[in-house]
GUMI-103943 format. One record per residue (C-alpha): residue number from 1; residue in one letter; z, x, y. Coordinates in Angstrom, 3 decimals. Layout:
residues N
+------+------+----------+----------+----------+
! resi ! resn !        z !        x !        y !
+------+------+----------+----------+----------+
!  NUM !    A !        Z !        X !        Y !
...
+------+------+----------+----------+----------+
end
This chain:
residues 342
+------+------+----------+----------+----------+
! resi ! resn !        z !        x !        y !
+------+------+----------+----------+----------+
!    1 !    X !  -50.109 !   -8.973 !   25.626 !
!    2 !    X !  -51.195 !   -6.734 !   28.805 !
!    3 !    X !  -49.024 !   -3.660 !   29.804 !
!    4 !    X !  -50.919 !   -3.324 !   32.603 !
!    5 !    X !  -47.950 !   -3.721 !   35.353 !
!    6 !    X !  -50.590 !   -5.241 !   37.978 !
!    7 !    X !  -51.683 !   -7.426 !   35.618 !
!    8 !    X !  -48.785 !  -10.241 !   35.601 !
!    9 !    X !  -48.335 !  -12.456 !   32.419 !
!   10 !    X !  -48.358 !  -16.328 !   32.386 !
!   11 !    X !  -44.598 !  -17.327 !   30.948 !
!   12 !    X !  -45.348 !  -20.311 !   28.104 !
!   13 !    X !  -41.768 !  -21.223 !   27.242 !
!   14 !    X !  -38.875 !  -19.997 !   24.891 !
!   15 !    X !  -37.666 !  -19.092 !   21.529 !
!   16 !    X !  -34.207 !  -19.421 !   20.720 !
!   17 !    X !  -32.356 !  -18.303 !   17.823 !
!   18 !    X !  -32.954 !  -20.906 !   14.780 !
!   19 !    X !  -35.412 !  -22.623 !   17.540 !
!   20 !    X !  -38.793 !  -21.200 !   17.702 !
!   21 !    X !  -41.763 !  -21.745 !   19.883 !
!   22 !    X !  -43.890 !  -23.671 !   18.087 !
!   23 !    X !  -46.889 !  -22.610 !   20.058 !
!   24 !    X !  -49.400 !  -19.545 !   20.140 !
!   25 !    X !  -49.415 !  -16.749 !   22.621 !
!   26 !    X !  -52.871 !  -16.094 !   23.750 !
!   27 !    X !  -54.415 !  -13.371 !   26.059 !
!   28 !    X !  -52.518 !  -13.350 !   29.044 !
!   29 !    X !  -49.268 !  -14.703 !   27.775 !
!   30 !    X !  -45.624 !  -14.402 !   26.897 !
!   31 !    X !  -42.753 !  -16.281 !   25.782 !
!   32 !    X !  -39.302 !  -15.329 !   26.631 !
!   33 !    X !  -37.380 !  -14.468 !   23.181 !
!   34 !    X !  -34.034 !  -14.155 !   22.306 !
!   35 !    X !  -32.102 !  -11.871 !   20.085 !
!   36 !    X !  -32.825 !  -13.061 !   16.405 !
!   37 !    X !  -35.484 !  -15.876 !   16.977 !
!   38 !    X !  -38.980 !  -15.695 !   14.995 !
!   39 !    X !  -41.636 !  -14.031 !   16.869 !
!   40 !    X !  -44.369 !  -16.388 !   18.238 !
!   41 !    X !  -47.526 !  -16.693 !   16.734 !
!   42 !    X !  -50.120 !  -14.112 !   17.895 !
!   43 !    X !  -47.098 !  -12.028 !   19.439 !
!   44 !    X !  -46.489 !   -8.326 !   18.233 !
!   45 !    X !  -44.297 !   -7.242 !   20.553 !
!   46 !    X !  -40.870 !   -7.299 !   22.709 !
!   47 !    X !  -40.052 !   -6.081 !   25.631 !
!   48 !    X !  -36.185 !   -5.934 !   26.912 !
!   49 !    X !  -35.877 !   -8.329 !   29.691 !
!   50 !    X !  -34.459 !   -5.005 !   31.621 !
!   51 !    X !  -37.704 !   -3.517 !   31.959 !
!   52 !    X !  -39.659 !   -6.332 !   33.095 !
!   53 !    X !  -39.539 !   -8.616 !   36.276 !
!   54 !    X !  -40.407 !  -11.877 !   36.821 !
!   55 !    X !  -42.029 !  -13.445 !   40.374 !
!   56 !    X !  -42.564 !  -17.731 !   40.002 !
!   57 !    X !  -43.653 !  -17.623 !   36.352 !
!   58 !    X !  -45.580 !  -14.690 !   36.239 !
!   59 !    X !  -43.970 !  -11.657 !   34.191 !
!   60 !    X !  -45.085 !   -8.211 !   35.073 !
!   61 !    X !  -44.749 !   -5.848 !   31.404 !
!   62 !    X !  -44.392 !   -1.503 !   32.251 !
!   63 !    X !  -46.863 !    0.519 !   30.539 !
!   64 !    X !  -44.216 !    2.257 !   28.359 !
!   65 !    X !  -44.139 !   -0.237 !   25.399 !
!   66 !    X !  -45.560 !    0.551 !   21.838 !
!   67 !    X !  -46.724 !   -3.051 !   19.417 !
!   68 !    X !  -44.120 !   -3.593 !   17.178 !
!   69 !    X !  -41.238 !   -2.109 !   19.530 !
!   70 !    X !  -38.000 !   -4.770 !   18.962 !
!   71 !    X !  -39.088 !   -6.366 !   15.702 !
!   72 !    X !  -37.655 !   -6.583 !   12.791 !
!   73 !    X !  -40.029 !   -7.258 !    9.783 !
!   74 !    X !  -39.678 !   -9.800 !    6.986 !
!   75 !    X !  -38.592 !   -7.066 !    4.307 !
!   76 !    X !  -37.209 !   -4.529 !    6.195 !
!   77 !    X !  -33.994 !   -4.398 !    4.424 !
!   78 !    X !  -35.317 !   -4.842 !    0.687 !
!   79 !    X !  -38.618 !   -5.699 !    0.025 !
!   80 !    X !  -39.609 !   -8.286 !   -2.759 !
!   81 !    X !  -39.369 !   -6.735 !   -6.104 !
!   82 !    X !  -36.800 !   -4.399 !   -5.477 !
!   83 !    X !  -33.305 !   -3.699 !   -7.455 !
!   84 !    X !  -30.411 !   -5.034 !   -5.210 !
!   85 !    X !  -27.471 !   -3.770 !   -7.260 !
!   86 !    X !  -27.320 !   -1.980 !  -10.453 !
!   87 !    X !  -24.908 !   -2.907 !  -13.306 !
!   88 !    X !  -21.822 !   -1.304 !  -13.217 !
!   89 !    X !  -20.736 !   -0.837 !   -9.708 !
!   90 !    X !  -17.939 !   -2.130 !   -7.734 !
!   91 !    X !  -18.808 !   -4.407 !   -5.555 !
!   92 !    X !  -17.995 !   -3.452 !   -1.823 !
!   93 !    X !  -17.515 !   -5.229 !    1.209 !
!   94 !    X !  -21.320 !   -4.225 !    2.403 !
!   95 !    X !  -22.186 !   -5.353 !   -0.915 !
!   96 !    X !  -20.969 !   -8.872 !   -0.698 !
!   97 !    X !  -22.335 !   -9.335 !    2.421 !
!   98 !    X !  -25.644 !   -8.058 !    1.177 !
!   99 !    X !  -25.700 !  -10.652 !   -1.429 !
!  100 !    X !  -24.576 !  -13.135 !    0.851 !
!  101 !    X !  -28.111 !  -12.452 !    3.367 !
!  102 !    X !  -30.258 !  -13.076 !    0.484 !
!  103 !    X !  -28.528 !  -16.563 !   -0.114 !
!  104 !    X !  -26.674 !  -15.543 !   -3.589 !
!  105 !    X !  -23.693 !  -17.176 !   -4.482 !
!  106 !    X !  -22.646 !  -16.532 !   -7.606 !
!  107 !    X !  -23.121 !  -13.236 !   -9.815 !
!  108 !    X !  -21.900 !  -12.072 !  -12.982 !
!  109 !    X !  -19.163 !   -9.854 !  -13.228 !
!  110 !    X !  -16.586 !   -8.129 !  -15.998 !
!  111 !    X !  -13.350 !   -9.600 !  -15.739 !
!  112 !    X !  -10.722 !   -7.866 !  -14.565 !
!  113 !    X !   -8.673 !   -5.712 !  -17.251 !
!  114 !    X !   -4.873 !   -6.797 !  -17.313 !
!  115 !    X !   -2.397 !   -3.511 !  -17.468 !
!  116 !    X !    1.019 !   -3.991 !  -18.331 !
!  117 !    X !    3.286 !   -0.983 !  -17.120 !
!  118 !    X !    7.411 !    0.136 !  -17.425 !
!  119 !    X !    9.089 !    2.990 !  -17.013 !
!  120 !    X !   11.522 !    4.640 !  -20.083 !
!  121 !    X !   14.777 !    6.125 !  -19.543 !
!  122 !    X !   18.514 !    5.140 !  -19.438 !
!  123 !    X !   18.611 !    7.350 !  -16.010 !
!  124 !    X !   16.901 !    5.164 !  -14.331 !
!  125 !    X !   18.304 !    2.808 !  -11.595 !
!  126 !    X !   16.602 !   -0.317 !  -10.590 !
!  127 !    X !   16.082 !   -1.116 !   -6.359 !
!  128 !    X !   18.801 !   -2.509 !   -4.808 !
!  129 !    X !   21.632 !   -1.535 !   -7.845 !
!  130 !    X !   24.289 !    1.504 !   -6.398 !
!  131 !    X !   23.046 !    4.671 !   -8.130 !
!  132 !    X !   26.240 !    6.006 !  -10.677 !
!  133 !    X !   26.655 !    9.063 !  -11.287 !
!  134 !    X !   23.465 !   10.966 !  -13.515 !
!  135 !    X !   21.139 !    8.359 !  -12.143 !
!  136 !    X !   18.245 !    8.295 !  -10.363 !
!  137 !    X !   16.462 !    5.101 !   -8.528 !
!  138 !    X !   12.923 !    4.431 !  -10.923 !
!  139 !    X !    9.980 !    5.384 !   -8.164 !
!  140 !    X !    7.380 !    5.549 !  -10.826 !
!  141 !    X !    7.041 !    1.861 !  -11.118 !
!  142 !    X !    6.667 !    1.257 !   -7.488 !
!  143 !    X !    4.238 !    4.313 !   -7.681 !
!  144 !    X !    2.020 !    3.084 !  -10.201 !
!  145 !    X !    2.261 !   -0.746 !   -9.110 !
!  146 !    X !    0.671 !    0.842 !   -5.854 !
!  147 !    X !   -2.211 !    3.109 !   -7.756 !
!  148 !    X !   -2.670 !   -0.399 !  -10.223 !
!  149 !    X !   -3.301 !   -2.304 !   -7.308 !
!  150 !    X !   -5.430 !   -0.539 !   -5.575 !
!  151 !    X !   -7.831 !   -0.726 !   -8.497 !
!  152 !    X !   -7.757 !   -4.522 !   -8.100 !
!  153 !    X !   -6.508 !   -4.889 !  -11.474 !
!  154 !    X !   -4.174 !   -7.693 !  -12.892 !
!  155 !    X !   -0.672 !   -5.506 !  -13.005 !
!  156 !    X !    2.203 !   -6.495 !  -15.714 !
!  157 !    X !    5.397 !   -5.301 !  -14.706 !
!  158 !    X !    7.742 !   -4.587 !  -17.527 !
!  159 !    X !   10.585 !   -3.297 !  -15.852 !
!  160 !    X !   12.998 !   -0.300 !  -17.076 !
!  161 !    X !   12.868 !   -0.195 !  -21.323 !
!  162 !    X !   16.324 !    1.901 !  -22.078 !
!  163 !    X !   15.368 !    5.405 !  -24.258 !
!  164 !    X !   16.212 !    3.361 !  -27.477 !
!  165 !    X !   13.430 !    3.046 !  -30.201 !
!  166 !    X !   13.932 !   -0.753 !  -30.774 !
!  167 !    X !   13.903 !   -1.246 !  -27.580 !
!  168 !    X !   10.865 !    0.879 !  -26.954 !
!  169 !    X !    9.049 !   -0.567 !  -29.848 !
!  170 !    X !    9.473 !   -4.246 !  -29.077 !
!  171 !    X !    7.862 !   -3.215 !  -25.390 !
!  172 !    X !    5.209 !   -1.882 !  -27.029 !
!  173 !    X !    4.225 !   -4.659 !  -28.996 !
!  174 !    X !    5.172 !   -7.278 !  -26.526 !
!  175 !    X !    2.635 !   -5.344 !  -23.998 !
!  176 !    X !    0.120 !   -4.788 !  -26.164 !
!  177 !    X !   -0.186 !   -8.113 !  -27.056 !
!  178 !    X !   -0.266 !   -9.318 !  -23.119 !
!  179 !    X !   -2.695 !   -6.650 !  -22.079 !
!  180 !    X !   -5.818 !   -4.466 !  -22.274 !
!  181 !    X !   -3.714 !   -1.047 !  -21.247 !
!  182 !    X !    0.027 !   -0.308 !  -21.589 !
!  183 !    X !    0.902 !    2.473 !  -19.210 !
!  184 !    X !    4.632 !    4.231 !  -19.523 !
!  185 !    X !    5.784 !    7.059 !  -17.466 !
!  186 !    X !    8.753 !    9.029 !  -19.023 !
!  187 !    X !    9.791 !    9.612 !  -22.125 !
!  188 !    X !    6.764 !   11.806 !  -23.738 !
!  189 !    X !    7.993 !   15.271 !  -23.614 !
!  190 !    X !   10.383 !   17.003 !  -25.963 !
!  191 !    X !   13.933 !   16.406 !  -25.548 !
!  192 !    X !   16.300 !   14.589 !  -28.220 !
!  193 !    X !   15.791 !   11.473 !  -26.638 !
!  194 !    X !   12.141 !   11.528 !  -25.791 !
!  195 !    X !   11.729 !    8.732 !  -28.117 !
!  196 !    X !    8.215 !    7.124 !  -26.294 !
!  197 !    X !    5.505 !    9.260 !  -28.597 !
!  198 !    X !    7.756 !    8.715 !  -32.211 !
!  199 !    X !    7.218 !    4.954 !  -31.536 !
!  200 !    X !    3.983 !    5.198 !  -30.429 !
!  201 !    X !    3.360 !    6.908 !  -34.263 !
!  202 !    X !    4.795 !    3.941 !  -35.940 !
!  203 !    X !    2.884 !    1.313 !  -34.266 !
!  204 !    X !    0.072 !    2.863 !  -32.728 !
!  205 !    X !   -1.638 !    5.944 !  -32.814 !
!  206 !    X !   -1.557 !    8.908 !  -30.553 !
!  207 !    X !   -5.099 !   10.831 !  -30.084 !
!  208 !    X !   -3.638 !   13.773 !  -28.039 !
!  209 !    X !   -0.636 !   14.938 !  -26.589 !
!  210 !    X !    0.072 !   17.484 !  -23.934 !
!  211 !    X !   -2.938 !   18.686 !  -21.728 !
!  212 !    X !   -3.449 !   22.118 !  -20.173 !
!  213 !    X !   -3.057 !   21.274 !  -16.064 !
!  214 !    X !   -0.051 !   20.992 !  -13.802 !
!  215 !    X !    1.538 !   19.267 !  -13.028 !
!  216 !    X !    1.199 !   16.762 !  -15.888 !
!  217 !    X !    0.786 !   19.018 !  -19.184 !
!  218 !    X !    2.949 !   15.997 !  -21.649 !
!  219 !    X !    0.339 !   13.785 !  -20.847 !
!  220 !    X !   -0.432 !   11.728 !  -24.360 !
!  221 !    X !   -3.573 !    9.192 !  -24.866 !
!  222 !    X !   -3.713 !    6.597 !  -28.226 !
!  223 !    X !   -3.607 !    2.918 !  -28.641 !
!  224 !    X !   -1.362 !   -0.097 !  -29.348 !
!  225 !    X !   -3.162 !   -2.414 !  -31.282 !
!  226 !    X !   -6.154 !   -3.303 !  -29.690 !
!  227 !    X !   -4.896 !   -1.519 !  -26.140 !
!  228 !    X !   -5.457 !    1.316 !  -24.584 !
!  229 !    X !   -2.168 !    3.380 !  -23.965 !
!  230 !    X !   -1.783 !    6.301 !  -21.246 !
!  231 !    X !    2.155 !    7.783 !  -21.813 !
!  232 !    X !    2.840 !    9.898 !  -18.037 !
!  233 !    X !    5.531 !   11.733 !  -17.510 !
!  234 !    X !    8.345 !   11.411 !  -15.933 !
!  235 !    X !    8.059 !   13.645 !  -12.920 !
!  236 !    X !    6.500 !   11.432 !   -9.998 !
!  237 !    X !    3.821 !   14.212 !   -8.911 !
!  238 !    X !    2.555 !   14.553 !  -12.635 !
!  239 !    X !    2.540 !   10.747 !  -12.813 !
!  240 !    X !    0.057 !   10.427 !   -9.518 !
!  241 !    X !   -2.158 !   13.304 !  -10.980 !
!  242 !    X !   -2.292 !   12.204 !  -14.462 !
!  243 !    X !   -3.080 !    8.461 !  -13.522 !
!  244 !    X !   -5.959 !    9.787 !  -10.878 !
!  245 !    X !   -7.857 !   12.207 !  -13.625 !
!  246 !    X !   -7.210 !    9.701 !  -16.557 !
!  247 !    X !   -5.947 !    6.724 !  -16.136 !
!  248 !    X !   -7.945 !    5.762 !  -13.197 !
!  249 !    X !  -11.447 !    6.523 !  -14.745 !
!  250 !    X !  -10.461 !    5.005 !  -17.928 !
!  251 !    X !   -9.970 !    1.502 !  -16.188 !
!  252 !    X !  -12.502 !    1.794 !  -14.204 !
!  253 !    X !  -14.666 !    2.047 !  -17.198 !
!  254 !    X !  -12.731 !   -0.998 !  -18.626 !
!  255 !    X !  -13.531 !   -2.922 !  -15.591 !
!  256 !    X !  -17.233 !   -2.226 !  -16.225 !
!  257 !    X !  -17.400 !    0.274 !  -13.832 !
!  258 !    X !  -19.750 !    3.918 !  -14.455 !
!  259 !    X !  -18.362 !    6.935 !  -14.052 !
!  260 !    X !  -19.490 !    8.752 !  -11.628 !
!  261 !    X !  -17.794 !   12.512 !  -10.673 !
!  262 !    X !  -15.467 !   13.219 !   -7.971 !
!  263 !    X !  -16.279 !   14.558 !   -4.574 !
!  264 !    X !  -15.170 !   18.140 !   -4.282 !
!  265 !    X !  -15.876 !   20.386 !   -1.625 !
!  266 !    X !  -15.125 !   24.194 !   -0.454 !
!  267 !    X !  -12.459 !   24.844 !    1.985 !
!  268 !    X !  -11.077 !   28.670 !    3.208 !
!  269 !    X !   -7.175 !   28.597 !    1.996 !
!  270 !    X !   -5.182 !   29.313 !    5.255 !
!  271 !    X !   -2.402 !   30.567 !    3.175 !
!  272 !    X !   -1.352 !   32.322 !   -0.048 !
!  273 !    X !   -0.989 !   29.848 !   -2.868 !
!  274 !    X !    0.873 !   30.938 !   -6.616 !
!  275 !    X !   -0.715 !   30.888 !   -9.564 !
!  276 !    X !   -0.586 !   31.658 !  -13.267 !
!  277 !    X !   -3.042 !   31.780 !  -15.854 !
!  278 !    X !   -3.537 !   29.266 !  -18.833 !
!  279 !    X !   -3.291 !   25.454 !  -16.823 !
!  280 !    X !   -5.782 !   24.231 !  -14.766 !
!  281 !    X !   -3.561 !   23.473 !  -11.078 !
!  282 !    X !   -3.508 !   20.673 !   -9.317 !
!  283 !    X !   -1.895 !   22.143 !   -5.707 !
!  284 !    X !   -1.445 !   19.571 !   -3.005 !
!  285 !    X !   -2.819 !   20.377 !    0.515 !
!  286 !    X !   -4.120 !   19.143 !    3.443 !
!  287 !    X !   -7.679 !   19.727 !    4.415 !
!  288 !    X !   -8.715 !   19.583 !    7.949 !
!  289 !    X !  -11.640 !   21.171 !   10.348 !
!  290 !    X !  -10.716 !   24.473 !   11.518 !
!  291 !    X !  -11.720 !   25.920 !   14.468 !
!  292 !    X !  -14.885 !   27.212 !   13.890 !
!  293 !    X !  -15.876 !   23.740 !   12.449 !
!  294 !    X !  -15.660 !   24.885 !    8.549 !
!  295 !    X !  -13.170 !   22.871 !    5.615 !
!  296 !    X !   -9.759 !   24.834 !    5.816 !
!  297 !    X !   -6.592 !   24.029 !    3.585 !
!  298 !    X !   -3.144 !   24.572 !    3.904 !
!  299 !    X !   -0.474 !   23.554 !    0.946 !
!  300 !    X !    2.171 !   21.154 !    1.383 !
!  301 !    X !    5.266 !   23.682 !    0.602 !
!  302 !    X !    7.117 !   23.178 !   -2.391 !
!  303 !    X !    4.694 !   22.565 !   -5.657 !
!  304 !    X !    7.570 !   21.587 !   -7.866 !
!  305 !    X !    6.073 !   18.639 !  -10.087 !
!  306 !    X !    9.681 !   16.297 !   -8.610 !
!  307 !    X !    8.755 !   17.179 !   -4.787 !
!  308 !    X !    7.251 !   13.535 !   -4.342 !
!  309 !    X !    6.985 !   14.740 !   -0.353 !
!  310 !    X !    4.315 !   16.460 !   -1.469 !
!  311 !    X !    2.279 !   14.260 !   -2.623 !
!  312 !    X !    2.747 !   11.689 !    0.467 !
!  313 !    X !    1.795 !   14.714 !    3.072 !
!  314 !    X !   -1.374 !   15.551 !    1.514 !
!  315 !    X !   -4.984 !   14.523 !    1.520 !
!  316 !    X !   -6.420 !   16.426 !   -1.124 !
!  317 !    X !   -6.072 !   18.368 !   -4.159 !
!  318 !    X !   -6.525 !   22.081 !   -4.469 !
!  319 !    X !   -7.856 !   22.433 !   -7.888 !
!  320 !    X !   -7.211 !   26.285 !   -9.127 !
!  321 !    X !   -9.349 !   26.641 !  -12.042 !
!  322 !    X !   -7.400 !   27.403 !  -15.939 !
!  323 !    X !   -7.496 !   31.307 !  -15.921 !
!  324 !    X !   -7.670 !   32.005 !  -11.841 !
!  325 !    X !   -4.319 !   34.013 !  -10.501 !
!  326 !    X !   -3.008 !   33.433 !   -7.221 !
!  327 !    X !   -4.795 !   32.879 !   -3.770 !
!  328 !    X !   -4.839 !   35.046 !   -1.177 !
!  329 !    X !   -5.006 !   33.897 !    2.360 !
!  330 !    X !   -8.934 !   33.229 !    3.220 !
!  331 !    X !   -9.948 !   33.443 !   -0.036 !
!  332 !    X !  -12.425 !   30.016 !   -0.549 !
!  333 !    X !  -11.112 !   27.014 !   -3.071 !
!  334 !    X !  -12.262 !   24.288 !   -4.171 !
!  335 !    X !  -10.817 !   20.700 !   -2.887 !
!  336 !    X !  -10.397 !   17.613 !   -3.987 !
!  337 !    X !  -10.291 !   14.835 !   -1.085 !
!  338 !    X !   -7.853 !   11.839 !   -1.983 !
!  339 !    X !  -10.324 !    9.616 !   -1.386 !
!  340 !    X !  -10.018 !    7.510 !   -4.824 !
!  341 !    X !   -6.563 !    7.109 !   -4.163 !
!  342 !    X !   -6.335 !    5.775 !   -0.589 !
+------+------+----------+----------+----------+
end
């Protein structure tokens, strides 16, 4: 069309949305067009209705419009040929409606593994029961219900199993059997009545035991049968940080998922942190923009592996690497945003 503003253009009719004009635009002519109709044959171009005016059927076009401007092309988003999603992602929201534009219905996917989960110990206290004396009420459950479902995984809850190796052992099986992944918390470290790795020996296998990072070092890894089994510990903080650097990758991976590694970024420590040599430490802080726009971190207090508070103020992981000492205040660290676990 003209964008000659003295040079008015003869108005031919409309194209709605899932209506088009059936005609052709010729020299000297326009079509009005609304948002998400088909251009008009021998049109190339829109102009917003604010920057034109109309007088009695004649529309008068500014000089300030480029062909093409307002169009979207057949094949803009993904042109024909290309790879719309790879094996072994996740599918998203965006990705379902991306499907959903090109008209598919129905894709392939792994089925969802099944985890069956209980806690071990005869301190623990179920909701809702008055706490005796020596008890304490069983968080990890409600914990790791929360991480499992996030994951979108099909979640088994096995309650509280008492520290008793019958007990124990028929909770193994009985989960095993029912599931891809059995998932304990409690009961793997080295007291008398530890009893959770012994009768993992007798029927399973354990492929490691205890792990050099804190919080979480009796962290043991083997299988029940034909299942996967992750033993945590007992203290709630080593629980969340064991099930986000192991568990949580390993299901993913059972749910057909890749691996792919964790976003970490620098931050300038605001404050001292402690230290010692030998563990890899998992600190929890709070990253934020300071103001000079760069990453800064401050801790959440009290790193004690039991200080659950900690773990519900924070945003991130300060990862202090195995032989590093203690921070100083502006020294740079590296941080781990709790991205995966929101």
């Amino acid at each position: 069309p003209a964008t000659d503003p003295q040079k008015p253009l003869r108005l031919m009719g409309t194209a709605l949305a899932g209506k088009p004009y059936n005609g052709r635009v010729g020299t000297g002519e326009c079509v009005r067009i609304m948002t998400g109709a088909v251009i008009p044959d021998g049109a190339d171009t829109v102009a917003m209705q604010e920057h034109v005016r109309v007088e009695k059927g004649s529309v008068f076009v500014g000089s300030r419009h480029r062909c093409g401007d307002h169009i979207r092309r057949r094949g803009d988003d993904l042109t024909l040929g290309k790879i719309v999603l790879t094996a072994g992602r996740r599918l998203t929201p965006a990705d379902l409606g991306l499907l959903a534009s090109l008209g598919v219905c129905e894709v392939k996917v792994c089925r969802r593994p099944r985890i069956a989960f209980f806690s071990t110990g005869d301190e623990l206290c179920p909701l809702g029961s008055p706490l005796e004396k020596g008890q304490i009420y069983d968080s990890n459950r409600y914990t790791l219900f929360g991480l499992l479902n996030r994951l979108g995984v099909e979640i088994l809850d096995l309650g509280i199993v008492r520290d008793r190796r019958e007990d124990l052992r028929m909770a193994f099986t009985s989960a095993a059997q029912a599931a891809d992944a059995v998932i304990t918390s409690g009961g793997v470290s080295v007291g008398e009545a530890d009893f959770v790795r012994e009768v993992l020996n007798n029927v399973g296998q354990v492929a490691f035991w205890k792990i050099a990072m804190k919080p979480g070092k009796p962290f043991a890894f083997g299988r029940v049968g034909t299942a996967l089994f992750f033993g945590l510990p007992g203290n709630p903080v080593s629980v969340m940080a064991t099930f986000h650097y192991f568990v949580q990758p390993a299901l993913r991976r059972l749910a057909g998922e890749l691996s792919k590694p964790p976003l970490r970024l620098r931050a300038r420590c605001l404050e001292p942190l402690k230290k010692h040599p030998g563990r890899i430490d998992f600190q929890r802080g709070v990253i934020e923009t300071g103001q000079a726009g760069e990453l800064v971190v401050r801790s959440t207090g009290n790193q004690g592996s039991h200080i659950l508070s900690s773990m519900s103020c924070a945003n991130c992981f300060i990862i202090l690497p195995l032989e590093s000492g203690d921070v100083a205040p502006d020294m740079w660290v590296e941080v781990e945003p709790f991205v995966t676990l929101e």
